[in-house]
C-alpha positions in Angstrom: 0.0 0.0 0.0 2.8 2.7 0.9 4.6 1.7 -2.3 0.8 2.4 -4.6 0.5 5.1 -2.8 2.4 6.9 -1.3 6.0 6.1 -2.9 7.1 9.6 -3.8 7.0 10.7 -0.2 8.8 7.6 1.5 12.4 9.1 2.9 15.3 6.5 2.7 15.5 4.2 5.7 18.4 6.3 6.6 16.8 9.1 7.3 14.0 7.3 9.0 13.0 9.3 12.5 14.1 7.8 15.4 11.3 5.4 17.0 10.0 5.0 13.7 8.7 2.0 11.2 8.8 4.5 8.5 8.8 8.3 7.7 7.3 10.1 5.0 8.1 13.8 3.7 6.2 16.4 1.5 8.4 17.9 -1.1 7.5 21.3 -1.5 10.3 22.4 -4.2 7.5 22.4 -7.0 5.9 25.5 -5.3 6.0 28.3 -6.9 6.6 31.4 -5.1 4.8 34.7 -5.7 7.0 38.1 -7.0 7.3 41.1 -5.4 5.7 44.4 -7.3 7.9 47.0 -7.0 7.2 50.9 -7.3 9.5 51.6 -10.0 7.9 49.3 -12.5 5.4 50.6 -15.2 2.0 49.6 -14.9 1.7 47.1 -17.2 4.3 45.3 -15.7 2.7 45.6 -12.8 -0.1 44.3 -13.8 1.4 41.6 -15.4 3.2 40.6 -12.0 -0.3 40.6 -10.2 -2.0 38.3 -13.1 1.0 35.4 -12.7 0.6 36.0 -9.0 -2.9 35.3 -8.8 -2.4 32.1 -11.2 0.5 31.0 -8.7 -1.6 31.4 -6.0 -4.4 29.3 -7.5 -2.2 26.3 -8.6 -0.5 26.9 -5.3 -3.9 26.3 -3.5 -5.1 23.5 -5.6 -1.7 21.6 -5.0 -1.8 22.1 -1.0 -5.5 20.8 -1.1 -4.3 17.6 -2.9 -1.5 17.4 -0.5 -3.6 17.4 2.6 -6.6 15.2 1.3 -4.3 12.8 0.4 -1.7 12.5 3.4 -5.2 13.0 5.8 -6.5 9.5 5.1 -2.9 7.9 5.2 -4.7 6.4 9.0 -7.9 5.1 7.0 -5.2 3.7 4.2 -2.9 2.2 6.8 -5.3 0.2 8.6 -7.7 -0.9 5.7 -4.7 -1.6 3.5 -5.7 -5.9 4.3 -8.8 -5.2 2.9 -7.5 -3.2 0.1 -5.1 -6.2 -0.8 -8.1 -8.4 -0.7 -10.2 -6.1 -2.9 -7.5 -5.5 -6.1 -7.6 -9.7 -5.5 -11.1 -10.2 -6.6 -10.9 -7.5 -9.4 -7.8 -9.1 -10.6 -9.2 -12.6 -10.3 -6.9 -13.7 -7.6 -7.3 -15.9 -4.7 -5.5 -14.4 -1.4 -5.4 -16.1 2.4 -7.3 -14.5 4.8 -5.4 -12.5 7.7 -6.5 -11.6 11.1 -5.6 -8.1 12.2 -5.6 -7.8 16.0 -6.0 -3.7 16.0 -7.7 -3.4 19.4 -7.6 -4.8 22.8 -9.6 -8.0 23.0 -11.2 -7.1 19.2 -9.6 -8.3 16.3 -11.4 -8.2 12.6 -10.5 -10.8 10.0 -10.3 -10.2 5.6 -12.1 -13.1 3.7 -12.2 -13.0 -0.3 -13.6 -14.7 -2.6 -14.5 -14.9 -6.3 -16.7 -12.2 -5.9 -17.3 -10.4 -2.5 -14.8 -9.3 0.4 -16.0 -9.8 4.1 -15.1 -8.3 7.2 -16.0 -9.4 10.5 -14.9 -7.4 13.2 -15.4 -8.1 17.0 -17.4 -6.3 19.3 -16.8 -5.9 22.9 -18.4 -3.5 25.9 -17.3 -3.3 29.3 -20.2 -2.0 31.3 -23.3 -3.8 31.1 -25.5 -0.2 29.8 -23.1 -0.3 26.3 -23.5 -4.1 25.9 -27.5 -3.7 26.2 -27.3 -0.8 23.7 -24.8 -2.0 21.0 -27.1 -5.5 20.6 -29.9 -3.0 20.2 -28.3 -1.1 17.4 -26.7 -4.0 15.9 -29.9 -6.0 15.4 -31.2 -3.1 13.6 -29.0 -3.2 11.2 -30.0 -5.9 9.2 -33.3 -4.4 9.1 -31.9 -1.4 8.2 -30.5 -2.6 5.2 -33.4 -3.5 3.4 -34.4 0.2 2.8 -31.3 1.3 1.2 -30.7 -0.4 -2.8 -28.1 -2.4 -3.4 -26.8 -2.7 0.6 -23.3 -4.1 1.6 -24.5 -7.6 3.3 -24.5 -7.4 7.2 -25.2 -10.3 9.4 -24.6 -10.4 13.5 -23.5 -13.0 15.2 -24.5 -13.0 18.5 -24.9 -16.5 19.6 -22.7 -18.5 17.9 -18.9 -17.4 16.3 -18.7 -17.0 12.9 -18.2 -20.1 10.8 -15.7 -18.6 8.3 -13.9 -17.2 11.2 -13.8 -20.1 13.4 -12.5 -22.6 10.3 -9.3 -20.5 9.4 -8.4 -18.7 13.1 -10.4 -21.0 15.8 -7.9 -19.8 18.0 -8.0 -16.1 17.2 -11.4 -15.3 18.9 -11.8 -13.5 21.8 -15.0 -14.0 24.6 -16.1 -10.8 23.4 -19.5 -9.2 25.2 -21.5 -8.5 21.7 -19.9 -11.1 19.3 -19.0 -10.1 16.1 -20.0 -8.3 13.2 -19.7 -9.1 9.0 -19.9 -7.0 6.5 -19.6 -7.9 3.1 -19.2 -6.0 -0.4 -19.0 -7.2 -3.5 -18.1 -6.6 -7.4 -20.6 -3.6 -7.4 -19.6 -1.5 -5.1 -15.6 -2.3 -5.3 -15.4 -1.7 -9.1 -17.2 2.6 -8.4 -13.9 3.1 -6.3 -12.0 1.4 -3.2 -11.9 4.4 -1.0 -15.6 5.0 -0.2 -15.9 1.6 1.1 -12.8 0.9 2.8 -13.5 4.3 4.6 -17.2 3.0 5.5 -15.3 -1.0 6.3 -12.7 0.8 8.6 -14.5 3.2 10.2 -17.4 1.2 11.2 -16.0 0.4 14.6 -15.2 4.2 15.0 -19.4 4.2 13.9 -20.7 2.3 16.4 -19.3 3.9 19.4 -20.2 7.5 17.6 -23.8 6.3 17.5 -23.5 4.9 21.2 -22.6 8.1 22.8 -25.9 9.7 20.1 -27.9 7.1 21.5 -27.4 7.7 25.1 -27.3 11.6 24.3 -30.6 11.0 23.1 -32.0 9.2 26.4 -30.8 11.7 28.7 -32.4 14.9 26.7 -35.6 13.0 26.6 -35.5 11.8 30.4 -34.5 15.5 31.2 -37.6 17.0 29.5 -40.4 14.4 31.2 -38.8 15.4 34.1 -39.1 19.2 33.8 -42.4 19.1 32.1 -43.3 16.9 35.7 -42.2 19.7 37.5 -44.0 22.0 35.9 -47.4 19.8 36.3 -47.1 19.8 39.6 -45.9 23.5 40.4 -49.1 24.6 38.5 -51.4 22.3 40.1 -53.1 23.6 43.2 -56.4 23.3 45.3 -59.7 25.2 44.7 -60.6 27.6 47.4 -63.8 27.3 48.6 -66.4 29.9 47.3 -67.7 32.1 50.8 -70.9 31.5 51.9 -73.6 33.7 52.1 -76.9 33.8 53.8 -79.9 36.2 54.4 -82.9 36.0 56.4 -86.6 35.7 54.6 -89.6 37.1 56.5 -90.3 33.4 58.0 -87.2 33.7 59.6 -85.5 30.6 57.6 -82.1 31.2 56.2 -81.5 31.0 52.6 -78.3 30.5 50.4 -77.5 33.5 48.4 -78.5 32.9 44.9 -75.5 34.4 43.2 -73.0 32.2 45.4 -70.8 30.6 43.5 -71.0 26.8 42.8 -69.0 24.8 43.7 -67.0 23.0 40.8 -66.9 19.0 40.8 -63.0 19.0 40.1 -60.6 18.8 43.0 -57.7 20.0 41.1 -57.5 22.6 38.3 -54.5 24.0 36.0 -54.2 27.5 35.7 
């Protein structure tokens, strides 16, 4: 991958840093650098100074935007470079053994190929027992999920039981993880429209999962928060009828009467204002 890639900018293992498996440089030499317009120049070379300027600038810009686009997925290019090897394999009509890349503790994710597909299956694992109830909720919903989007990478969850593929070729490469494992398969379709969209969605899916964790539980506490406050607020406005005052007048019998514009009595308890 570093030599299809990035092989321009690889140093000499000589001038490797220290500490280091391997160092690469930008060369900058091909940048063109802007004049200077001075005063005692006629206008039109003037001008002509700020025209070539403005294209150096513009090439100059363009160049530094390749630069950093390409040296900022050199992590994504680094890590999915197995699965990269794999997918130039079933384009090429080659057969390649699968590997087992052990990239985080207790998770591992393994690179199967064959004639026509590449699969991934990466392990999932959750210390606290909150993260483990939430990740099986989100990862059974993603083979639901699928069926609403055309043409879907294929996405099964093993929960239960290992992975048969897996636990053929690395039976002793698993790990007791607390969500099992995940596989994710794509085939010709989607590797022969580029390689860089879906090794970016194949090796950032891990990185996926725990962003949608921390939206999920985000989520719970702003809904939790407003039941609660709009509880609050029931019971700040509720309050207790006073009782209308009673009047009474005397008739020429000498019986007592209720006032006839008194006020009745509602037959709630409990009102909101």
């Amino acid at each position: 991958m570093l030599d299809e890639l990035y092989k321009d900018a690889q140093l000499p293992k000589s001038e490797w840093l220290d500490g280091t498996h391997v160092t690469l440089a930008i060369d900058a030499s091909g940048m063109q650098k802007t004049q200077k317009v001075k005063k005692n120049m006629s206008e039109e070379e003037q001008e002509k100074i700020r025209e070539s300027n403005e294209n150096i600038r513009k090439e100059r810009e363009a160049k530094s935007g390749d630069i950093a686009t390409r040296f900022a997925v050199l992590k994504r290019d680094f890590m999915s470079a197995p699965i990269r090897r794999a997918m130039k394999a079933v384009i090429d009509g080659k057969q390649i053994k699968p590997c087992q890349i052990d990239y985080r503790k207790n998770e591992s994710f393994w690179v199967h190929q064959s004639k026509t597909d590449v699969s991934v299956t990466f392990e999932v694992d959750y210390s606290s027992d909150e993260d483990k109830a939430l990740a099986r909720i989100f990862l059974l919903e993603l083979k639901d999920c699928k069926r609403q989007v055309k043409n879907a990478p294929g996405v099964m969850f093993h929960d239960k039981q290992q992975p048969a593929i897996v636990l053929k070729d690395f039976p002793k490469g698993l790990h007791d993880t607390s969500n099992g494992s995940v596989s994710l398969s794509v085939n010709t379709e989607h590797i022969k429209k580029g390689m860089d969209e879906p090794l970016s969605q194949l090796i950032g899916f891990r990185q996926y999962l725990h962003f949608n964790m921390h939206g999920i539980k985000i989520q719970l506490h702003s809904t939790m928060r407003k039941r609660v406050d709009n509880m609050e607020l029931i019971i700040k406005q509720a309050r207790r009828d006073e009782e209308a005052p009673k009047t009474y007048k005397e008739k020429h019998g000498g019986e007592q009467i209720r006032d006839a514009k008194e006020e009745k009595k509602k037959d709630n308890v409990y009102k909101f204002r």
